[in-house]
C-alpha positions in Angstrom: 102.0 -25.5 113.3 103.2 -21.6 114.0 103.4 -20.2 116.6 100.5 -18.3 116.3 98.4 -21.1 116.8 97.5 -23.4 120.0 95.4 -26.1 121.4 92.8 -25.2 123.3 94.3 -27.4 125.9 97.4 -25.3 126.1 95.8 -21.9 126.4 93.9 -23.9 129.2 97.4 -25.0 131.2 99.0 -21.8 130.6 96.2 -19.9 132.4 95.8 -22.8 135.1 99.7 -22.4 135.8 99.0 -18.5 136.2 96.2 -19.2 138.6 97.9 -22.4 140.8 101.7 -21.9 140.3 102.1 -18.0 139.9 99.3 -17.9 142.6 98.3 -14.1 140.0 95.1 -12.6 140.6 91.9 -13.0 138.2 92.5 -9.4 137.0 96.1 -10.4 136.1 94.9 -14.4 134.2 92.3 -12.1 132.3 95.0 -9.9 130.7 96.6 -12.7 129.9 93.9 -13.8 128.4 92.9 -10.4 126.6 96.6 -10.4 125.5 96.6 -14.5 123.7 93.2 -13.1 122.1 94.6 -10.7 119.9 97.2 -13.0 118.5 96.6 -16.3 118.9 94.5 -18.9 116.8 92.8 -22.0 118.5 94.2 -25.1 116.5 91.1 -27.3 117.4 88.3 -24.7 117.6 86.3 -22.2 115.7 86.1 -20.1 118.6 88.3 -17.2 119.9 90.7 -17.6 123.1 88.2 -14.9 124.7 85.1 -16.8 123.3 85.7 -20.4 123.7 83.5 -22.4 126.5 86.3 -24.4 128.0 88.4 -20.7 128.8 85.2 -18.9 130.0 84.4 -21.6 132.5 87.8 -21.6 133.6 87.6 -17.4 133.9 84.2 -18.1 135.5 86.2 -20.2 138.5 89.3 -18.2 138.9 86.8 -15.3 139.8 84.9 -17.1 142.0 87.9 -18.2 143.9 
């Protein structure tokens, strides 16, 4: 595995901690977001970071909160 690559599950936690521990606004998690896209491969997925389900859903309820 390089670095350049991550579980889906990952990306998911990463953003989570952003949103619960780092208490960052949606503005800020979807840089974050922007920023893994343009780099980073999903190990388990054909999707992107910024296209998968599981991550837009997650988006999706950082904004609503």
């Amino acid at each position: 595995m390089s670095y350049l690559q991550a579980k889906v599950e990952t990306v998911l936690e990463f953003l989570s901690s952003l949103f619960h521990d780092k208490n960052l606004s949606y503005s800020a998690i979807n840089t974050a977001r922007s920023a893994l896209s343009t780099f980073l491969i999903l190990l388990d997925s054909n999707e992107t970071v910024r296209s998968h389900p599981l991550i837009n859903r997650l988006m999706r309820g950082v904004f609503q909160l």
